[in-house]
Chimera marker file (.cmm) of the C-alpha trace (Angstrom):
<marker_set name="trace">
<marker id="1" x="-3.761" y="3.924" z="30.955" r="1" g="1" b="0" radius="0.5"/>
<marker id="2" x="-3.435" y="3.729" z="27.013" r="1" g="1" b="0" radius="0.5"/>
<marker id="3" x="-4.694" y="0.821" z="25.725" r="1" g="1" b="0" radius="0.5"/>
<marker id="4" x="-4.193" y="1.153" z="22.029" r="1" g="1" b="0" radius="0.5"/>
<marker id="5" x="-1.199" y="-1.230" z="21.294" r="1" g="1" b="0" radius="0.5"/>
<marker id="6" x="1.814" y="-1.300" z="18.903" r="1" g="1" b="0" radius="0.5"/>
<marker id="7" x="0.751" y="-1.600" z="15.075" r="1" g="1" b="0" radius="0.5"/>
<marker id="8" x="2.941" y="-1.595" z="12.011" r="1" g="1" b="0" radius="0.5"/>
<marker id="9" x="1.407" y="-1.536" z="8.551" r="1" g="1" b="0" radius="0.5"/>
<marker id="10" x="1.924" y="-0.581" z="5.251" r="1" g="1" b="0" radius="0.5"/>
<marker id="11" x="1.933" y="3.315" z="4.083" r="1" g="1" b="0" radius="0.5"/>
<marker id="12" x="2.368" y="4.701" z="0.934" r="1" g="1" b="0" radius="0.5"/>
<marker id="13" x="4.431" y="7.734" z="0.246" r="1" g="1" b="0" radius="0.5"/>
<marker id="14" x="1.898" y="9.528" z="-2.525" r="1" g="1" b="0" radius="0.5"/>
<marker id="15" x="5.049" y="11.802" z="-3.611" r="1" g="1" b="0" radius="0.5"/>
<marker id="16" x="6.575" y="8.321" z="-5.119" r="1" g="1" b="0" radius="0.5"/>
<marker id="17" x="3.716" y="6.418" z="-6.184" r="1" g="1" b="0" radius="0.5"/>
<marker id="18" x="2.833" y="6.884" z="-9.692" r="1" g="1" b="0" radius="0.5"/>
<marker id="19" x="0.964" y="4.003" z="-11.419" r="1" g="1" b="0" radius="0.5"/>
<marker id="20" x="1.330" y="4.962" z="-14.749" r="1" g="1" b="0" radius="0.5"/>
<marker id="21" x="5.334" y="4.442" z="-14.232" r="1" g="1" b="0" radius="0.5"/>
<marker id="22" x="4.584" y="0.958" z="-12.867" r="1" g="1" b="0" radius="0.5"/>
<marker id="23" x="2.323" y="0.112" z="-15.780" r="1" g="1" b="0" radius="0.5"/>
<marker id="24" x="2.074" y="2.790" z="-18.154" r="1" g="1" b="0" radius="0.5"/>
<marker id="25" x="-0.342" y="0.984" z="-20.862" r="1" g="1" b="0" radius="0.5"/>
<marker id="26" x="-2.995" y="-0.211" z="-18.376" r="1" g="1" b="0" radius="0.5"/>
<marker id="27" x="-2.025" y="2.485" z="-15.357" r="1" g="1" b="0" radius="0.5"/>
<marker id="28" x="-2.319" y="-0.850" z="-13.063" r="1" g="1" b="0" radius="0.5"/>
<marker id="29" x="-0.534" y="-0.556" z="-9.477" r="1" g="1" b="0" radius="0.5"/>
<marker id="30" x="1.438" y="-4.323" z="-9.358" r="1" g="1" b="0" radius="0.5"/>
<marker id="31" x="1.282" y="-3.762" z="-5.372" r="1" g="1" b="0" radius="0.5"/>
<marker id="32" x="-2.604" y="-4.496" z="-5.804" r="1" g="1" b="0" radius="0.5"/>
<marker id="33" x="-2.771" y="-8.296" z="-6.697" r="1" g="1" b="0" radius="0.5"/>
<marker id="34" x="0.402" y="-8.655" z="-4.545" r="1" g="1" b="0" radius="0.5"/>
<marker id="35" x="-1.769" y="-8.135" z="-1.341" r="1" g="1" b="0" radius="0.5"/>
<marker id="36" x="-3.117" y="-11.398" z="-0.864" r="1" g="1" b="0" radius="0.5"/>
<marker id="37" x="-5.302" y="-9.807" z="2.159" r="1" g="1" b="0" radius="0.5"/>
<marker id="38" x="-7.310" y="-7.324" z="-0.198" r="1" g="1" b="0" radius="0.5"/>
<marker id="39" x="-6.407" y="-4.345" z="1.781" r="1" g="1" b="0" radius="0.5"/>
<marker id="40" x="-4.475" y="-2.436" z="-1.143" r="1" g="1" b="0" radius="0.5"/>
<marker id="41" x="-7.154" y="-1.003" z="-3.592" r="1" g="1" b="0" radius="0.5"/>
<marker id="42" x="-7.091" y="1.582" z="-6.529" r="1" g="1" b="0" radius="0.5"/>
<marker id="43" x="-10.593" y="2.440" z="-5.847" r="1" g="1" b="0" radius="0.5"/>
<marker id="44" x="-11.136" y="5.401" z="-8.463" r="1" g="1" b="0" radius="0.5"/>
<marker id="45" x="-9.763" y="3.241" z="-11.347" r="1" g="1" b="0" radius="0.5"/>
<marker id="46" x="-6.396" y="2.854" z="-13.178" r="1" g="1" b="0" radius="0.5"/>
<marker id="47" x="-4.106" y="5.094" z="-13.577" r="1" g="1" b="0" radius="0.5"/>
<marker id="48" x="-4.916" y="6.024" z="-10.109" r="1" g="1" b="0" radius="0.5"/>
<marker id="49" x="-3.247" y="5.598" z="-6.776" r="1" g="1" b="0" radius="0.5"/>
<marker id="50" x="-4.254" y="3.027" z="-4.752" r="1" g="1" b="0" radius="0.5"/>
<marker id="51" x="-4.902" y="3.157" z="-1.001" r="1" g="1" b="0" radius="0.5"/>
<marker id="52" x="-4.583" y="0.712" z="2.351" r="1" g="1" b="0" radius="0.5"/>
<marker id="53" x="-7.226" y="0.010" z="4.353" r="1" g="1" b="0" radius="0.5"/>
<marker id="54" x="-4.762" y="0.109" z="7.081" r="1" g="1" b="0" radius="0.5"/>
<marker id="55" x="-6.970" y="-1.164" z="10.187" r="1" g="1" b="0" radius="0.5"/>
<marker id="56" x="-6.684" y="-4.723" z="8.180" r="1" g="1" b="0" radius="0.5"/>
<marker id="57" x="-3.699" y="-4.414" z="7.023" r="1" g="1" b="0" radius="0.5"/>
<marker id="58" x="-2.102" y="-8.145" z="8.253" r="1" g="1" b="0" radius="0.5"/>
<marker id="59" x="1.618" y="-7.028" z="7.545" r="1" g="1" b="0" radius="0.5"/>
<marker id="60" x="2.564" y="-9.404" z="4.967" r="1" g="1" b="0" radius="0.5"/>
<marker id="61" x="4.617" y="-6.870" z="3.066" r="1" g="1" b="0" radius="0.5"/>
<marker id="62" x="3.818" y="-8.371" z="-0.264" r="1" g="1" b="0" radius="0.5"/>
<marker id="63" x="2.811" y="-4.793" z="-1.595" r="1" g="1" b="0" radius="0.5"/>
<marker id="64" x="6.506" y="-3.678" z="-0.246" r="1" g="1" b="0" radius="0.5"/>
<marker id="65" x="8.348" y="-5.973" z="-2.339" r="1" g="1" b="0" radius="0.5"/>
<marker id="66" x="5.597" y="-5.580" z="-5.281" r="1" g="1" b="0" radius="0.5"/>
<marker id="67" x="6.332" y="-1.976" z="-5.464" r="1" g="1" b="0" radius="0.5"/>
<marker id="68" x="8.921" y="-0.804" z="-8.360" r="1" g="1" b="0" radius="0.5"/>
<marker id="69" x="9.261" y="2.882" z="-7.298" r="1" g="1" b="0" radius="0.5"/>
<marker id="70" x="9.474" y="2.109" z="-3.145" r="1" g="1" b="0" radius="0.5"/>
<marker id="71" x="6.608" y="4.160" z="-2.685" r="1" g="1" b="0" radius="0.5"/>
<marker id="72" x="5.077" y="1.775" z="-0.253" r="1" g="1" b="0" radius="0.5"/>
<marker id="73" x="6.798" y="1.955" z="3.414" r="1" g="1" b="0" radius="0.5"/>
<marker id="74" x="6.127" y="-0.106" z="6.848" r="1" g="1" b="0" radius="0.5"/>
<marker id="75" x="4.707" y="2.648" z="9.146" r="1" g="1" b="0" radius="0.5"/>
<marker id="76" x="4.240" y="2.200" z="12.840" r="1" g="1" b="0" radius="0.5"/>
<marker id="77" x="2.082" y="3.523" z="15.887" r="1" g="1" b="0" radius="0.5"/>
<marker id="78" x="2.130" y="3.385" z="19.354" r="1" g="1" b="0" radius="0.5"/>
<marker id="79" x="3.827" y="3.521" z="22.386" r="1" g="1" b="0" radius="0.5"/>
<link id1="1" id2="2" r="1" g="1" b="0" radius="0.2"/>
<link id1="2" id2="3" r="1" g="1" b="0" radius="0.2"/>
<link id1="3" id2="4" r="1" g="1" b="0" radius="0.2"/>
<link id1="4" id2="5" r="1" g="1" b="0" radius="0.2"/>
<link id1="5" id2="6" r="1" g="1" b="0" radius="0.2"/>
<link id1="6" id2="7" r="1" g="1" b="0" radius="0.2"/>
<link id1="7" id2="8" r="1" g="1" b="0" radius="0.2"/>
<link id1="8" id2="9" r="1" g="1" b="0" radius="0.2"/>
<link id1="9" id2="10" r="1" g="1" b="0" radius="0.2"/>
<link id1="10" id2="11" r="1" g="1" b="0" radius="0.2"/>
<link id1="11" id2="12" r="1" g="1" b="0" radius="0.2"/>
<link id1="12" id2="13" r="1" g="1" b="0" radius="0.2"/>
<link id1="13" id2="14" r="1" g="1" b="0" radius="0.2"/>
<link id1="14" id2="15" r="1" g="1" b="0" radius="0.2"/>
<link id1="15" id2="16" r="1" g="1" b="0" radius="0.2"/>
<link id1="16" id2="17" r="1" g="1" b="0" radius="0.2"/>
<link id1="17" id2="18" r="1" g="1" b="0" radius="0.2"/>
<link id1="18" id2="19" r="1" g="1" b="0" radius="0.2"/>
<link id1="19" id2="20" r="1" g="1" b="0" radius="0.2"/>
<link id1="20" id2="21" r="1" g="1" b="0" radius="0.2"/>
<link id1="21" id2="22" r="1" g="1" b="0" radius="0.2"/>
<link id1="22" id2="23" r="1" g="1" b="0" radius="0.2"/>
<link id1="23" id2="24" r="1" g="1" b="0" radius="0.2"/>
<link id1="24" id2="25" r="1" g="1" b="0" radius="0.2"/>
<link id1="25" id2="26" r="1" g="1" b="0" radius="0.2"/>
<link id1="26" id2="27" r="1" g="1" b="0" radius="0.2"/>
<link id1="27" id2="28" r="1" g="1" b="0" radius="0.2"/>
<link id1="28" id2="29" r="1" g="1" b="0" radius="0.2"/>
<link id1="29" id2="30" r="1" g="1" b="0" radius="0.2"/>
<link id1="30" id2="31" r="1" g="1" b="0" radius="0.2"/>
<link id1="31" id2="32" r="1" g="1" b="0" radius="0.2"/>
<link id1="32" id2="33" r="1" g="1" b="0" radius="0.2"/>
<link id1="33" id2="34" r="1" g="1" b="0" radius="0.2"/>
<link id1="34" id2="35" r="1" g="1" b="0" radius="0.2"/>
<link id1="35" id2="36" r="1" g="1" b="0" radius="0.2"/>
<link id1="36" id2="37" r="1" g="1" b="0" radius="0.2"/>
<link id1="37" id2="38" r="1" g="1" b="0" radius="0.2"/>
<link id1="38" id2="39" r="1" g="1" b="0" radius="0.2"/>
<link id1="39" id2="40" r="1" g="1" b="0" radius="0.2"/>
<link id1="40" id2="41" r="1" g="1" b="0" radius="0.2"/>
<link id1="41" id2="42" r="1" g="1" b="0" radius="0.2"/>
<link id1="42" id2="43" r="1" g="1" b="0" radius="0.2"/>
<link id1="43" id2="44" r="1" g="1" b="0" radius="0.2"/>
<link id1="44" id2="45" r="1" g="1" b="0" radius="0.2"/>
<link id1="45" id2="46" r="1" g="1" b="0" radius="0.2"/>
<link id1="46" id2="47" r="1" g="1" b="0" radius="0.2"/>
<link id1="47" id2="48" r="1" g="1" b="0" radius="0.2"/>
<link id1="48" id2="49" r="1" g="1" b="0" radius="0.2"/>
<link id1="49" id2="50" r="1" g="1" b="0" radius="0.2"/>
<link id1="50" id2="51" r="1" g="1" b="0" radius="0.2"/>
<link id1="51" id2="52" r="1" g="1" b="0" radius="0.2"/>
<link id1="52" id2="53" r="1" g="1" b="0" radius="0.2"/>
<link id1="53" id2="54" r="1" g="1" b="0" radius="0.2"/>
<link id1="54" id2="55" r="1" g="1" b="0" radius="0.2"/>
<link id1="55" id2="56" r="1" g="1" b="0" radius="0.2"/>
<link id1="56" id2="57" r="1" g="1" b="0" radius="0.2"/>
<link id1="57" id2="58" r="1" g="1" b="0" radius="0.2"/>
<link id1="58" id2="59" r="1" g="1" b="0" radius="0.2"/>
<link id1="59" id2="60" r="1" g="1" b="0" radius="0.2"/>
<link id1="60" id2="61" r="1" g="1" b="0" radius="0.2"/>
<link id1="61" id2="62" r="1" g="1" b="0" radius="0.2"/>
<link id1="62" id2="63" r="1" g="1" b="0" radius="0.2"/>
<link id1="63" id2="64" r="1" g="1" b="0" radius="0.2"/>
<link id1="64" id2="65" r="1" g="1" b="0" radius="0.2"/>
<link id1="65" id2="66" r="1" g="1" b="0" radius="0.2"/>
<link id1="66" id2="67" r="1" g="1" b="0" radius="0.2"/>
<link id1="67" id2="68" r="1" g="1" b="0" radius="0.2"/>
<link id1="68" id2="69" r="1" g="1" b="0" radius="0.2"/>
<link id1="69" id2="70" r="1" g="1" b="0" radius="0.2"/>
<link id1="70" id2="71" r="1" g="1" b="0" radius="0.2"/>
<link id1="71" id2="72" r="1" g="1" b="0" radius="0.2"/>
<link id1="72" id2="73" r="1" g="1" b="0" radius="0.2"/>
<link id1="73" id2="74" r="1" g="1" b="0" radius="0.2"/>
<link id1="74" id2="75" r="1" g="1" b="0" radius="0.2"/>
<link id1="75" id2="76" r="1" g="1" b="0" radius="0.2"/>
<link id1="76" id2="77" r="1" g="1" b="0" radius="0.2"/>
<link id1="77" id2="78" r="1" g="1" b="0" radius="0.2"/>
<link id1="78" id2="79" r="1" g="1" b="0" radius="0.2"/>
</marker_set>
């Protein structure tokens, strides 16, 4: 018996995610302060990509419709 369930959160697609083309003076990700949860981070600094603490990740979609370049994507797991 599997008893993980069904889970959709956000993703991000690294090939499209380039901060400095959101925000090229400050390198800020606008998907970041969108997350009103806290679970989208750009822990190494600007100008960096951020990540998603996934396992908390509430499905809001605020960093989906945040994103300029679509590089942030629902993703789901599970039977």
């Amino acid at each position: 018996m599997n008893l993980q369930s069904k889970k959709t959160f956000a993703s991000i697609n690294y090939e499209k995610c380039h901060p400095n083309g959101c925000n090229p003076d400050k390198g800020l990700c606008p998907a970041v302060p969108a997350c009103e949860h806290k679970v989208i981070k750009q822990l190494d600094g600007a100008f960096e990509q951020p990540m998603i603490f996934q396992d908390m990740c509430m499905g809001c979609w605020d960093c989906i419709e945040a994103c300029p370049l679509g590089a942030i994507e629902t993703k789901h797991v599970g039977a």
